[in-house]
N, C-alpha and C positions, 0 to 999 in steps of 0.2 A: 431645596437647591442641592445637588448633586455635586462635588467637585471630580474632577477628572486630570491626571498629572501626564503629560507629555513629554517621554523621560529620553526620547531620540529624534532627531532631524525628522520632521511628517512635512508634506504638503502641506502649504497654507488654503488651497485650495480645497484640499481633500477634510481640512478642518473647520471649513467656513460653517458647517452646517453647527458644529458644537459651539463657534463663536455667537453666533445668532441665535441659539435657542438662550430663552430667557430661563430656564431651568436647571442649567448649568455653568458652570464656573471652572472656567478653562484657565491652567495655570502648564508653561513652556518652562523646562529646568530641563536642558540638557548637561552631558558630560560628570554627570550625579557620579561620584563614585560611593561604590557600593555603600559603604558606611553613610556617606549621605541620605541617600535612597531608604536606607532603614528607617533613619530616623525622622525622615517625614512622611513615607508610605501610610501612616497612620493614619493620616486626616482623609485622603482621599476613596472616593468610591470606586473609581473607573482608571486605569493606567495605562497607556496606551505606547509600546516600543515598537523598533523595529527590530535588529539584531544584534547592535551596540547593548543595551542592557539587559543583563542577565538576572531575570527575574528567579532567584534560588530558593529553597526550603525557609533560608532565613529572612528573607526581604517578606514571603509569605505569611510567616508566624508574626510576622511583627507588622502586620496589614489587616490591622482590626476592622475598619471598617468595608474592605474592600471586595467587591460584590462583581467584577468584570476585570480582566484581560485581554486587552485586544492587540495583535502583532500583524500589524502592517504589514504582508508577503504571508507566501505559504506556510513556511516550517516554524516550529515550535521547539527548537533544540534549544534555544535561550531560557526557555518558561520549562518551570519543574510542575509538569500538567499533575503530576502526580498527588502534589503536596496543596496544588490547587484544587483538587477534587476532593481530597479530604476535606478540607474548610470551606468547600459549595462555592465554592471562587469560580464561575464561568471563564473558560476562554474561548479566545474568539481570532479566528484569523482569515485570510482571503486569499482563496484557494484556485478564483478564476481570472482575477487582474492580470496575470500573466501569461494566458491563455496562447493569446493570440502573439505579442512581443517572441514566446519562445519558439511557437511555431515557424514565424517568420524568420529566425534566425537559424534555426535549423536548419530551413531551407537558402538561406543565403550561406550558410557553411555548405550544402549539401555542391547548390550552383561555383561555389568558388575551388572550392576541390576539382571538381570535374574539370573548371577550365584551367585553372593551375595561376588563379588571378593573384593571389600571395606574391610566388616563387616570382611571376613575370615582374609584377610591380615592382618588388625589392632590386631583381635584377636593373630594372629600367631605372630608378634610381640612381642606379652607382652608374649608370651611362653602358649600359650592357644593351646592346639589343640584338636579340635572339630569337627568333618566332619558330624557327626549326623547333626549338629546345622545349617548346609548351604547347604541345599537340594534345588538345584536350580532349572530352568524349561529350557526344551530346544525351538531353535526357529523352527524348524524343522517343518513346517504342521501348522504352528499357523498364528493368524491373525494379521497383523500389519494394524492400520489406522492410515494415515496419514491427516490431517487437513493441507490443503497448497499443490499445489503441482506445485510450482513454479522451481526455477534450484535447489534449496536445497533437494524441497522437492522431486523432482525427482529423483537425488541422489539416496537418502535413498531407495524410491524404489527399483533402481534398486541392490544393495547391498540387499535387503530383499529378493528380488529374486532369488539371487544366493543363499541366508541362506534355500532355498525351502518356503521361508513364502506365504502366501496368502497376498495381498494386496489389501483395500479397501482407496478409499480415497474420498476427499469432496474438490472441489474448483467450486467455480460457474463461473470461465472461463478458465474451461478445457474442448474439448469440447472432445465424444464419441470415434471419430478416433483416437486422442492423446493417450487417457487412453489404447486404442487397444493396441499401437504401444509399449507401458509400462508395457505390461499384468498386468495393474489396474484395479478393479472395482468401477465404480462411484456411490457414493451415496449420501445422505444429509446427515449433522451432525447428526443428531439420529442415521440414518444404522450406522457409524463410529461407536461412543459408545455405538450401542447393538451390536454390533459383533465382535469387536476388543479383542484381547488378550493381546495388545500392543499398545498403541495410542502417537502419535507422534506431534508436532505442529509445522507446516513451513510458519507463516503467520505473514507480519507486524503486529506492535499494530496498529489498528486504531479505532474511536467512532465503527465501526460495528462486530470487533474482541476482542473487551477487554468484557474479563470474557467470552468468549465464550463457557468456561468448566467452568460450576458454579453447586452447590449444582443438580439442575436439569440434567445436564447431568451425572453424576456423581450416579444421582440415577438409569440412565438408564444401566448400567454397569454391564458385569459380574463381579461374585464375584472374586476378585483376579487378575482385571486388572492391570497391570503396563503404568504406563504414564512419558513421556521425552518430556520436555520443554530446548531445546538450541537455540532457536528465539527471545524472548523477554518477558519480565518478564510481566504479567498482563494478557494475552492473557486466563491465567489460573489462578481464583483464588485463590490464595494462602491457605486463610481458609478456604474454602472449600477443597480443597486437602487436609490438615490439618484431616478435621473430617472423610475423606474420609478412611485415611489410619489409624486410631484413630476405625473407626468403622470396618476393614478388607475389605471393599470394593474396596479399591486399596490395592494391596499387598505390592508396591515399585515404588518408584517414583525416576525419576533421572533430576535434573535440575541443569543449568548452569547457567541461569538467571535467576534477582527479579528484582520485582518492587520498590522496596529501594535498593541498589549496594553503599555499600556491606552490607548484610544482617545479621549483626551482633547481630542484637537484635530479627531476626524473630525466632519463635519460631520450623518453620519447623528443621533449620537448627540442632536441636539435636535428630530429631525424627533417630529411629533406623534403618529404612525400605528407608531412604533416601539419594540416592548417590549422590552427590554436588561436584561442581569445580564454579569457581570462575569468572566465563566469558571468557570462552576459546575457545571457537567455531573457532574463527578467530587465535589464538594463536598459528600458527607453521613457520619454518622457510618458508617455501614457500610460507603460504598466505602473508606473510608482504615482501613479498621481488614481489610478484606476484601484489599488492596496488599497490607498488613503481612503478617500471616499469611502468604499468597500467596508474596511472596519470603522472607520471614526460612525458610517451608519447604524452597522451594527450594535455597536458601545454603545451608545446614544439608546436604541432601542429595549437594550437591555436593562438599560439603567432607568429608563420610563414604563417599562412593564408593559411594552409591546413584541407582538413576536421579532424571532429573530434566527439568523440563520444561521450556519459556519462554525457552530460552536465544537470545537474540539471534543471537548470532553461530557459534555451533559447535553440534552434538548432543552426545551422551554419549560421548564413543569413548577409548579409550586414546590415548596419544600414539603408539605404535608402529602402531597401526592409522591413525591420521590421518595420519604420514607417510607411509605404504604407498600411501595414495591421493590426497593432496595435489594431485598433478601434472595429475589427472582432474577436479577439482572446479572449476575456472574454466572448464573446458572446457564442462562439466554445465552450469553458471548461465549461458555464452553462447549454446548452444542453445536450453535455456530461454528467456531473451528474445527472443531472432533468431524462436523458430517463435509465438511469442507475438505478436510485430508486424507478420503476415503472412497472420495466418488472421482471417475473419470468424463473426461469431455466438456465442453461449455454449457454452463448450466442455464436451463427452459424454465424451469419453476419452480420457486420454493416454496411450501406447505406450512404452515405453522398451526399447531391446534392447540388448543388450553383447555382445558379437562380440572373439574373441580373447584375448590377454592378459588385457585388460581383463574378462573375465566370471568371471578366477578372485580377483580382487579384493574387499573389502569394498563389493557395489554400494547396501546401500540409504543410504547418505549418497548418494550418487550422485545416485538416485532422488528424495530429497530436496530435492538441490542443482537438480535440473533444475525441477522445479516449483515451487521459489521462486521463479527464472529467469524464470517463467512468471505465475505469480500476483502477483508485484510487480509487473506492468506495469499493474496494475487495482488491486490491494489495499496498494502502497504499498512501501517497501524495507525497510533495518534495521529492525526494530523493529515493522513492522507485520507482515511476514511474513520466517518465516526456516526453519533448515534443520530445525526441531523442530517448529513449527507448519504448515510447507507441507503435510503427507497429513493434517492434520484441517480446516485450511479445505479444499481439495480437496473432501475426503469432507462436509462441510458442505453445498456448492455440489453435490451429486450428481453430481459427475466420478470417472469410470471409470477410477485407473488400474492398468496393467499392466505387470509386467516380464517380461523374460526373458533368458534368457544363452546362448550358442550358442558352440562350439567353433571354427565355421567363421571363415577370419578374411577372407572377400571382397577380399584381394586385400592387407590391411594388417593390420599384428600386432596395431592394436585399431582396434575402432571401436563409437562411441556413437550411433545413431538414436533422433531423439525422434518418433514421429507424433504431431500433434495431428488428432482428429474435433467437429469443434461439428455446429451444428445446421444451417449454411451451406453449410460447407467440410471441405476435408481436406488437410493438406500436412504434408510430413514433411524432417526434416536430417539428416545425418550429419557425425559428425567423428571426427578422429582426432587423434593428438598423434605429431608424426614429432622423432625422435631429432635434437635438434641444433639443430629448428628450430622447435619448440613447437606449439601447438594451430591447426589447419586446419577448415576447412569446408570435406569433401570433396564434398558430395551436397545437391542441394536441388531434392526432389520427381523426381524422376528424371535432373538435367541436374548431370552432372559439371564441379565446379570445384576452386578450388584457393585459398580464400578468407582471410587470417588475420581472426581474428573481435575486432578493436578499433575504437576511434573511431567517426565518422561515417560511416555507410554509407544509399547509398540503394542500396534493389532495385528494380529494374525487370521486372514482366512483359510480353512482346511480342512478336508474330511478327516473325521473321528477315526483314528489308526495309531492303536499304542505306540510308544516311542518318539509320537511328535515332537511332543512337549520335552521330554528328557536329548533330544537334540538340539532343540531350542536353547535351552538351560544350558548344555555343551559348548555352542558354539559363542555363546553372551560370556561363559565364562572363561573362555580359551581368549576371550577380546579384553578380559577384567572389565566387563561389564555387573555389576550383582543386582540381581532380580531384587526389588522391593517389598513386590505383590503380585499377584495375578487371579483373574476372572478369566472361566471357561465357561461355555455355556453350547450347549448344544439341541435339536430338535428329537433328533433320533441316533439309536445306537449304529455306528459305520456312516451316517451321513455327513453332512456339510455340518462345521460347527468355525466356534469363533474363540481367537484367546487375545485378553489380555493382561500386558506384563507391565507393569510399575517398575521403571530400571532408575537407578541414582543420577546415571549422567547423560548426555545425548550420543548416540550408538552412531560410528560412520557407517560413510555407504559401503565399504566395501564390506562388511560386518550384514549389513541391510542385503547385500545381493547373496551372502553366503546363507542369510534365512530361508530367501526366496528360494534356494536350490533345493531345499530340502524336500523329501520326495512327498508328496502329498499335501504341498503346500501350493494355496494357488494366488494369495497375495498376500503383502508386510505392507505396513505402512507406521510411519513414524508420529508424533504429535510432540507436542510440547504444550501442557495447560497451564 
C-alpha cells in the first residue's frame, strides 16, 4: 500500500483514479503550514501540490520515504527539483492541460483588443454610449506573428487561420516542413515585427527570451501594431511597451502577465489602450481538472512501477541503471548546450555517436540528456524541457534525430559526439570523461582541445594571426573581465582555428560585439555551463 498526501485544493475528479485504486491510500490535509508538512512528510510516498505548498530542501530531507512529486499545472518554482534529484525523488508535472485554455485566451485577448470590447463595456456601463469612439480593426487579411511556436503557440495559429489571418512566426526549432504542414511563414524576429499587424509571444522566460521585444524592436514596427503577451511576464518589456503605446506605435496591447504578479503599482495597468486579466491563461474548468487527471495519473504510475511521462527531472529508469550511467549524463547536457550556442538557423538533425565503453551503456537517456541540453536554450529549462519530454518536442519541431554506437574508441575508452545540421550550418563536439579528472571537451568541429566544460566560456572563431588573442585579453580586460583559462586549437599554421576563454563572470554584449570587431575574427559566442 502506497500512501500518497494531498497538500493543495486538487480536483476531486481528477483524484478519483487514486481513490479507487485499491493500492493506495489517499489522505487530503490542506493549508499544512510548513512545520506541519515536515513533520508528517515522512510517512508518505507520493505528494501531490499545486502552488500553495512549497515543497523546500527541508520539507525534502525530512521525506524519508518519499519516491514521487507531482504539481498539478506546469511550473515547478514551488518544488526545490534540485534537492529532489539528489534523493531520486521523481517529479512530475502537466505540461499540456493548459494547452488549449491558454490558446483560447489568447485569442479572446487578441479578438477584444482589436474590437476595443473592454473600453466600450465599461463605458456602456456608466450609461456612456459612444460607437464613434470604438472603431475597431478586423482580423480578416491581416498579419499575426507569432514568437513561439510551441503547442500553445501552434494553437493560436491554427484559430488565426481559420480568422483568414496570415501568419508569420519565429522559433529557431521549428523546422520548414512543420511550419508547411501549419500554413506558417518562418522568419527571424525582425521579419515578425516588420510585418505583423498583430504580434503574439508563446515562449518560456529564459536568459535568451527576456526582453526580446524591447525599445529596438518595437522601433521596427508598423505604426498601429497590436501586441498580446499570455506566456510570461518579462519576455516583453514592460517600459518599453509603455512608451510604445505613449508614442501610438503600438495601438493596443493585451496582457495577462507581468513581471511583478500582481501588478498593482505598474503604471501600464491604467494606460487606456490596455486590455489586462490577471493570469488567466490556465483558468478554466477543464484546464485544472485536465492538470488533475494529468498528474494524479502520472503519480499513480510511478508509484506502481509503470511507465510514466512528464517527469521534470529524471525518466523511468531503475536505480541500478541511473547509477550505471550517472557519470555520462552532465557530460550529455553540456554538449547539448555548448553545440546549441554555436550553430546558426533552425535545426534539421541531431547526430549522437557513442564511441567506446560508453556505447555498451544504457545510451538513450543519454540521448535524452543531450537534447535537453540542446532545446533548453530556446524552449526554456527544468520544467519546460526535460530528459522525458526532450525526443517529443524535437520530433514536434521536425528535427532528425539520430544515434549510433561504434566499438572503435578513437584514441579514448569513451567518447560522446553531438553533430548538429540546421538549415545555416553545421558543427559538431566531442567529449569524454578521463579517470580522475572528469568531463573534457575534446573536439570541436575538427580542431583538438582539451576544454573542461563549466562556468563562463566565450568561443572564439578566427584565422591563426598573431595579436588575436592579446586583443582579446585587452579588451576582457579593459571590461574587468579576468581570463580563468583558455584552449586554442588550430589545424594549420595562418588558417581557421578556434579559442577558448574560461572568464569569472558573464561578459555583456556590448563587450561581445567589441570581440566580434576584431580584425580577423569571424565569430564570439557566449555559454554558461
Amino acid at each position: 500500500m502506497k500512501k500518497i498526501l494531498v497538500s493543495d485544493p486538487i480536483s476531486e475528479i481528477g483524484l478519483k483514479k487514486l481513490r479507487e485504486a485499491e493500492d493506495i491510500e489517499l489522505d487530503i490535509k490542506t493549508d499544512l503550514s510548513p512545520e506541519e508538512l515536515k513533520n508528517i512528510i515522512g510517512e508518505y510516498d507520493g505528494l501531490l501540490v499545486r502552488s500553495q505548498t512549497k515543497v523546500t530542501k527541508e520539507i525534502i530531507d525530512a521525506a524519508t520515504k518519499l519516491q514521487v512529486i507531482g504539481r498539478a499545472g506546469v511550473g515547478v518554482d514551488n518544488i526545490d527539483v534540485k534537492a529532489a534529484t539528489e534523493r531520486g525523488i521523481v517529479v512530475i508535472n502537466a505540461p499540456d492541460g493548459n494547452t488549449i485554455s491558454t490558446a483560447e485566451h489568447s485569442f479572446a485577448m487578441l479578438i477584444a483588443m482589436a474590437r476595443w470590447i473592454p473600453q466600450a463595456h465599461q463605458d456602456l456601463k456608466q450609461g456612456i454610449w459612444n460607437r464613434k469612439k470604438y472603431v475597431g480593426v478586423e482580423l480578416n487579411r491581416k498579419t499575426l506573428g507569432i514568437i513561439g511556436m510551441g503547442r500553445i503557440g501552434s494553437e493560436v495559429a491554427k484559430r488565426a487561420k481559420a480568422f483568414n489571418m496570415k501568419v508569420i512566426a519565429y522559433d529557431p526549432y521549428i523546422t520548414k516542413e512543420r511550419a508547411d504542414k501549419l500554413g506558417v511563414t518562418l522568419g527571424t524576429v525582425e521579419d515578425v515585427v516588420k510585418q505583423a499587424d498583430f504580434i503574439t509571444v508563446h515562449t518560456p522566460l529564459t536568459k535568451e527570451t527576456k526582453y526580446l521585444i524591447d525599445d529596438k524592436e518595437f522601433a521596427m514596427m508598423k505604426k498601429g501594431v497590436r501586441i498580446i503577451n499570455c506566456a510570461r511576464g518579462g519576455i516583453i518589456r514592460e517600459e518599453a511597451l509603455l512608451r510604445a503605446l505613449n508614442d501610438g506605435t503600438v495601438a493596443a496591447a493585451a496582457l495577462d502577465v507581468y513581471e511583478q504578479e500582481p501588478p498593482m503599482e505598474n503604471p501600464l495597468i491604467a494606460h487606456p489602450h490596455l486590455v489586462t486579466t490577471p493570469h488567466l491563461g490556465a483558468s478554466t474548468e477543464e484546464a485544472q481538472l485536465n492538470v488533475a487527471i494529468d498528474v494524479a495519473e502520472e503519480v499513480y504510475n510511478k508509484l506502481t512501477d509503470q511507465p510514466f511521462r512528464n517527469a521534470v527531472n529524471m525518466p523511468s529508469l531503475s536505480l541500478e541503471i541511473l547509477n550505471h550511467v550517472r557519470p555520462y549524463i552532465q557530460l550529455a547536457e553540456k554538449l547539448g548546450i555548448l553545440v546549441a550556442n554555436v550553430v546558426f538557423g533552425a535545426i534539421e538533425k541531431v547526430e549522437i555517436s557513442f564511441s567506446g565503453d560508453i556505447a555498451e551503456k544504457e545510451i538513450d537517456i543519454l540521448t535524452r540528456t543531450v537534447l535537453k541540453g540542446i532545446l533548453s536554450q530556446h524552449l526554456g529549462s527544468v520544467g519546460e524541457v526535460n530528459d522525458v519530454n526532450a525526443p517529443v518536442l524535437a520530433k514536434g519541431r521536425g528535427i532528425d534525430v539520430v544515434e549510433s554506437r561504434s566499438s572503435k574508441t578513437h584514441g579514448f575508452t569513451n567518447l560522446m559526439t553531438v553533430k548538429v545540421k540546421t538549415n545555416q550550418d553545421e558543427k559538431y563536439l566531442s567529449g569524454t570523461l578521463l579517470n580522475g579528472y572528469g568531463a573534457r571537451i575534446v573536439n570541436f568541429n575538427g580542431y583538438t582541445v582539451d576544454l573542461i566544460p563549466e562556468g563562463h566560456i566565450i568561443i572564439m572563431e578566427h584565422f591563426d594571426q598573431p595579436g588575436i588573442i592579446g586583443k582579446m585579453g585587452t579588451i576582457l580586460g579593459n571590461a574587468n573581465i579576468n581570463i580563468a583559462t583558455m584552449q586554442v586549437g588550430r589545424n594549420e599554421l595562418g588558417g581557421k582555428a578556434i579559442a577558448f576563454l574560461g572568464v569569472d563572470k558573464e561578459v555583456g554584449e556590448d563587450t561581445i560585439e567589441q570581440l566580434k570587431q576584431v580584425e580577423n575574427v569571424q565569430n564570439v559566442y557566449q555559454v554558461e555551463l
